[in-house]
Structure formats: structure tokens, C-alpha cells
C-alpha positions in Angstrom: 78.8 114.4 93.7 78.5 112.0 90.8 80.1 113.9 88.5 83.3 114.1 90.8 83.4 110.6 91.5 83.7 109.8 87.9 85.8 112.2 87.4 88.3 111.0 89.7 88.4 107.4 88.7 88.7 108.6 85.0 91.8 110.4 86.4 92.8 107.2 88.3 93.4 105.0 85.2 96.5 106.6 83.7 97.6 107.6 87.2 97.7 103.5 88.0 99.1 102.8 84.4 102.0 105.2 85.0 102.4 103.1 88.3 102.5 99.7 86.4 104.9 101.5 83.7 107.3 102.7 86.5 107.4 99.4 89.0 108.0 97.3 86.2 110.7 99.0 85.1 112.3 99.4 88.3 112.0 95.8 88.6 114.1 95.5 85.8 116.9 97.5 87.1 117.0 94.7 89.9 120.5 93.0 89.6 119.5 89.4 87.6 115.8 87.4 87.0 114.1 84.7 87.6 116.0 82.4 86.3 119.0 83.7 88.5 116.9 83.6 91.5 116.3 80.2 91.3 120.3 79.3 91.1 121.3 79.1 95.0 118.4 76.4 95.3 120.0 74.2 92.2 123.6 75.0 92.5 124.8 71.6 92.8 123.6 71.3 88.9 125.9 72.6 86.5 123.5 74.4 83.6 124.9 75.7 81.1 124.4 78.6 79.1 121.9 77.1 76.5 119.5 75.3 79.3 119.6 78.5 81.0 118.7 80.1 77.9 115.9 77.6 77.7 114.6 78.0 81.0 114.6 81.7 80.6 112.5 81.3 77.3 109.9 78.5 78.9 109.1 81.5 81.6 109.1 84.0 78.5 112.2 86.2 80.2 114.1 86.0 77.2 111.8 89.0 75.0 112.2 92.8 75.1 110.9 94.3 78.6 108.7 96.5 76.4 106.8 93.4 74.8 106.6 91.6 78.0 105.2 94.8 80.1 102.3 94.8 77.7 101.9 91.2 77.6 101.5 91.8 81.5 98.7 94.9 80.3 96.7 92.8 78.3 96.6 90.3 81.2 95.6 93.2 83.2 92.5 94.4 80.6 91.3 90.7 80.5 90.6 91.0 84.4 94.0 89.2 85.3 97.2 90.2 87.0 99.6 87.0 84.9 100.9 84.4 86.3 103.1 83.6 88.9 107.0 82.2 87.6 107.2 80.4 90.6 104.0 78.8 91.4 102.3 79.0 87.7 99.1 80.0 89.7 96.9 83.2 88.6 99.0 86.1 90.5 94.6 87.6 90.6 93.9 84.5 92.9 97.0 84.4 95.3 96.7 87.9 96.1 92.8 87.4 96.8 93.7 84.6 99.0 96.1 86.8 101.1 94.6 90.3 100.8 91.5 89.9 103.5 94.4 89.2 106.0 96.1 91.9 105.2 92.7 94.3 105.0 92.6 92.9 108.3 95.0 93.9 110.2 95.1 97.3 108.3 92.0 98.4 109.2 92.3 97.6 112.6 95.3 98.9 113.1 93.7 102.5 111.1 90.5 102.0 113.7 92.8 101.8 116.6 94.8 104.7 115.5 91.7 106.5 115.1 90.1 106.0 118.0 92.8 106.0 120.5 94.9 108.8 118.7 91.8 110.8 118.5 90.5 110.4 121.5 94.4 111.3 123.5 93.8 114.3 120.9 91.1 115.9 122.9 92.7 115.5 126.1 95.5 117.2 125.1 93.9 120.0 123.9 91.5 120.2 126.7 94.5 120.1 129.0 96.8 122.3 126.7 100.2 123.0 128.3 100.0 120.5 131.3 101.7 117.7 132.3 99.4 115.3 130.3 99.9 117.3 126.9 103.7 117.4 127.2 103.8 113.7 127.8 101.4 112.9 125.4 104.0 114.9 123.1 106.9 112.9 124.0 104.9 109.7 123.9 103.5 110.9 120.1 107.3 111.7 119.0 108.5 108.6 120.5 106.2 106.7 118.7 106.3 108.2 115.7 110.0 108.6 115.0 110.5 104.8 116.6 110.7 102.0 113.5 108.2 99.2 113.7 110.4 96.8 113.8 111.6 97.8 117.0 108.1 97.6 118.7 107.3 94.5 117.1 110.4 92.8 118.5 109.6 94.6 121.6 106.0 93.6 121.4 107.1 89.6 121.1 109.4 89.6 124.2 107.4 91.4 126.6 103.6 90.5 125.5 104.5 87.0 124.4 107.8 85.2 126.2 107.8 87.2 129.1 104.4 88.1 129.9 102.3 85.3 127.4 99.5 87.2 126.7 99.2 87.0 123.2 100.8 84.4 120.7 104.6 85.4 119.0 103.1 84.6 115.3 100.6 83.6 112.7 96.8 84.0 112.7 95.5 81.5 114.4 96.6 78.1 116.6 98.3 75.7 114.6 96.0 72.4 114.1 93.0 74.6 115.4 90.0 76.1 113.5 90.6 79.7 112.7 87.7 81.5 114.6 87.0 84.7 114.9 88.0 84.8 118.8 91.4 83.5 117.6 92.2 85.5 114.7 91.2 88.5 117.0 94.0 87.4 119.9 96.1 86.9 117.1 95.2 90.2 115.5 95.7 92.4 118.7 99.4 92.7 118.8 100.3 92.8 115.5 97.7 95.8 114.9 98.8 97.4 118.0 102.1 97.8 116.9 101.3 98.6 113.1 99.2 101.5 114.5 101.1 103.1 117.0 102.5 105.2 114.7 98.8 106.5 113.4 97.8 107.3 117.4 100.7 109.8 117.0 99.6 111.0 113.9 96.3 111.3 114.9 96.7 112.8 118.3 99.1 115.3 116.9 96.6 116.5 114.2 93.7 116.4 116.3 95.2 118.3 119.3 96.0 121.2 116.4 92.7 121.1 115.0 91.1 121.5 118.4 92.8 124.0 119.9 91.7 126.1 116.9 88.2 125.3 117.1 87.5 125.3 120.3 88.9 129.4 120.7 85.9 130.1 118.1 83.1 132.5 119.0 80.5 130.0 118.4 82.1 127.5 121.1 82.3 130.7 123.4 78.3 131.1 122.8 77.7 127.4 123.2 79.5 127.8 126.8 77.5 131.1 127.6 74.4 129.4 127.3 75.3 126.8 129.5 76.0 123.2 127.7 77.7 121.1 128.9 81.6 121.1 128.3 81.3 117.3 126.9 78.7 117.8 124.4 80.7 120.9 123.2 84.1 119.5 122.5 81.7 116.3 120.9 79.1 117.7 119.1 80.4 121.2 118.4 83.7 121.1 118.4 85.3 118.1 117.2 83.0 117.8 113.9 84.7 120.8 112.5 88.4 119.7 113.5 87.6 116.7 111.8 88.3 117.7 108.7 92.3 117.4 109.0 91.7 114.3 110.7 90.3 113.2 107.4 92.9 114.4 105.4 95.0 112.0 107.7 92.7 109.0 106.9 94.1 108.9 103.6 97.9 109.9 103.9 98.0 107.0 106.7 96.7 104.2 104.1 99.7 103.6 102.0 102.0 104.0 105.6 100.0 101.4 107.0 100.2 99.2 103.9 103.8 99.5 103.7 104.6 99.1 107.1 102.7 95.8 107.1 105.3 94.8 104.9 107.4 94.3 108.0 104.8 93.7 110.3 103.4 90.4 108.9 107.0 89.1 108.1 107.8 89.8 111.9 104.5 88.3 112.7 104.3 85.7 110.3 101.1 87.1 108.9 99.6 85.3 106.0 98.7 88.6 104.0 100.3 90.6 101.0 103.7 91.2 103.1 104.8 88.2 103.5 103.7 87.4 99.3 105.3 90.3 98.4 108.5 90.3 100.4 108.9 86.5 98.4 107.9 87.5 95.4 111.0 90.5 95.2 113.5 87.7 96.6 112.6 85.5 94.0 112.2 88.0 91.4 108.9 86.9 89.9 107.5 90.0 88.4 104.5 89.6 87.5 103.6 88.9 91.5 105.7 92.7 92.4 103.7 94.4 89.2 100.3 92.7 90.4 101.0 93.6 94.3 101.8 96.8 93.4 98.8 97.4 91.2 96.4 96.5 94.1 98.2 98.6 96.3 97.9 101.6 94.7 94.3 101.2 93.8 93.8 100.6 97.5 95.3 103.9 97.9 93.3 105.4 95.6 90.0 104.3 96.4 90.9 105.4 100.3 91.5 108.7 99.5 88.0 108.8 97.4 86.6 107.8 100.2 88.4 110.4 102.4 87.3 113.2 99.9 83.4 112.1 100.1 83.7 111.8 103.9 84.9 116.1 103.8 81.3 116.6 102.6 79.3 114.3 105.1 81.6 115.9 108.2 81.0 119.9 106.8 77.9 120.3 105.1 79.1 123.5 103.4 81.5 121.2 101.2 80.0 120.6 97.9 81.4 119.2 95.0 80.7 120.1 91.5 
């Protein structure tokens, strides 16, 4: 097992250099810079072409996009991620001030998915063909195929102007302490929403994964000798469909991560969304390359995870 491990976060580090390599220099493809960005703001100045020269130089936009990605990599070796062109702050510290919101509401929204997609799972496999499974089928394409967006508005006007249940934005009451009760009724739609497209994921998979355990001949000898149906399909059967479920774990990471994008914009959720989303409409690079770096090493630490978890739910999984 230790062996593996290591070998898969010596595989990671050129698999998240080749990441920093290709975002920065999609970045650049990106229609103007900094400097550019910051126009509409100052348009009532006329600059001309030598102060805008300056400026560009002051922020360091004015070398080769070769010398200034490695500039950004030696950042990166010396435990930072730059510096941010708009704020001048560490890039490392912003996004550590904003990523435990984000983590937040991503793993609850992957728990809720989990639990609740797993769970509508069972049932439809137990009730295979019925009325529940083909609803639950419609309900899983519905919600799988629908945008987030679109329950998120939806969310707002029924849950919080029609019916106000839970707030319309932010993570906790403005002027108030944020305590844990708070963030949590803040948390609840937002997450809800984010992971409504995991249930379906979920429920899909696990229906699947059932309904091919559970016509095994061990499950028929398990009923023969008389347990009882719940501690089959819990103990017996659902361990060993687990391991797609698993599988789903990590493929659902970098959805959920991306479509928190939206989600906290929507929401007004102070996490890596709403940084991220500013940082590409001000095009301040170093903020995109050091989003995108911890991103995708959130990814990749997910799906190590996932791949250690195979062993723990099937025993007969080893790993040399």
C-alpha cells in the first residue's frame, strides 16, 4: 500500500505541472491583460501608450509568457502561488481564506449526494420495475440533465421569497456572529442544489450495482438460511456494489468543484467561486494559475483517496 501511494503522488507532480503549463497558456489566449482589464474602471483618463507601457511593466506583464510562467514556478517551489495584480496580496493566503468555505459546501453537498442518492439506490433496486423505480428514473434524469443554475434560481424563489425558509445569500446574517447553526441554515440550500445532480449519479450507479449483486448465489444462500432481508441488502449486499459507488466518489469531485463555480456566485458564497470568477474578469493570472493548481490537486488527492477506499470496501483488493 505504501509503495502505491508514493507512486501515485510521484506520478502526480508532472501531471499538475502539465496542468499549470496548459492553464497558463490558455490564459494567454484570453483577448487583452491586466492592464486592459483595468480600463472600463479609468476610462475617463486618457493614458497613453507609454504610461500603459509603464503600468504593464510595474505588474511585470511586459516580459515573454515563457519567463513569466516560470517566474510563477519558482513561486510555486518556494511554497507560494505569486501574487495577486489586483490586490498585491499572496494569491497562497487568499485562497486559504476562501477555500474552507468552499470545502464546505462541497463536501456536504458530496455527503448529501451520497447518502440520499444511495440510499433512493436501494429502493429502486429492491422495487425494480415499479412505479417507485420508474419515477425515481425520471426524477434522476431530470435532475441530472437540468443546469444548476436553474435550481438555484428555482431554489431562491420558492425556499426563500415565497416560502422563507432559508436565506437568498451569503454564509451567515449580516452584522451577526457566524455560528455554526447559521452557516449550517445558510449551507442547506446552496448544497442541496449543488448536489442534486450527485443523488442522480449516485442512485443511478447504485441501483445498477445492486441489481447485480443481489441475483448472486451467495445472497440466495444468505435468504435460504433465513436473515433478514435488511441485513442482506446492508451487510451483504451493498458492500460489494460499493465499489462503483466509489469509483463515483471521485469522478463527482471536480463536477462538484466546478459547478460551485456557479453556485456560490448565485449564492453569494464567500469561497473559491466567487475568487475565481473575479480573478478571470479581471485577468489576474497568477489568481486563475493558483486556483487552478489547488483545484486539480484537490482532484487528485480525492481520487487517491477513492483508490485506497477500493481496498477497505473488498478485502481481496490489494495493491502492490
Amino acid at each position: 500500500m505504501r509503495t502505491y501511494i508514493l507512486r501515485r503522488l510521484a506520478i502526480s507532480v508532472p501531471i499538475l505541472l502539465g496542468l499549470t503549463l496548459v492553464t497558463f497558456f490558455f490564459a494567454e489566449l484570453m483577448p487583452g491583460d491586466f492592464v486592459d482589464a483595468l480600463m472600463p474602471t479609468t476610462s475617463i483618463v486618457n493614458f497613453t501608450p507609454e504610461q500603459l507601457e509603464a503600468m504593464r511593466e510595474s505588474y511585470g506583464l511586459n516580459k515573454p509568457p515563457i519567463e513569466r510562467y516560470f517566474i510563477w514556478l519558482r513561486e510555486l517551489t518556494r511554497g507560494n502561488l505569486g501574487h495577486s495584480l489586483a490586490s498585491g496580496a499572496p494569491v497562497r493566503d487568499e485562497i486559504l481564506e476562501r477555500l474552507p468555505a468552499t470545502l464546505q459546501l462541497t463536501a456536504t453537498s458530496l455527503l448529501f449526494g451520497i447518502l440520499v442518492g444511495t440510499s433512493l439506490g436501494i429502493v429502486a433496486a429492491v422495487k425494480q420495475y415499479s412505479w417507485v423505480d420508474q419515477l425515481l428514473t425520471i426524477l434522476g434524469f431530470f435532475w441530472i440533465s437540468t443546469p444548476g443554475f436553474v435550481f438555484a434560481i428555482g431554489g431562491i424563489y420558492l425556499f426563500s421569497l415565497k416560502l422563507p425558509i432559508f436565506p437568498t445569500s451569503g454564509i451567515t446574517n449580516y452584522g451577526e456572529e457566524a455560528s455554526l447553526l447559521t452557516r449550517l441554515h445558510h449551507m442547506v440550500l446552496p448544497a442541496a442544489v449543488l448536489g442534486l445532480g450527485t443523488v442522480a449519479s449516485f442512485m443511478r450507479y447504485t441501483r445498477s450495482s445492486m441489481l447485480e449483486v443481489i441475483r448472486q448465489d451467495y445472497i440466495t444462500v444468505a435468504r435460504a438460511k433465513g436473515l433478514a432481508e435488511p441485513a442482506i441488502l446492508l451487510t451483504h449486499a451493498l458492500r460489494n456494489a460499493l465499489i462503483p459507488v466509489i469509483t463515483i466518489i471521485g469522478l463527482d469531485i471536480p463536477y462538484l468543484i466546478g459547478g460551485a463555480v456557479i453556485i456560490e456566485y448565485i449564492f453569494a458564497w464567500p469561497g473559491m467561486g466567487t475568487y475565481s470568477l473575479g480573478a478571470i474578469s479581471s485577468r489576474d493570472y497568477p489568481v486563475i494559475m493558483g486556483v487552478n493548481f489547488m483545484v486539480a490537486l484537490v482532484v487528485l488527492m480525492s481520487n487517491l483517496v477513492a483508490d485506497i477506499a477500493y481496498a477497505f470496501a473488498d478485502p481481496r483488493i490489494h495493491y502492490e
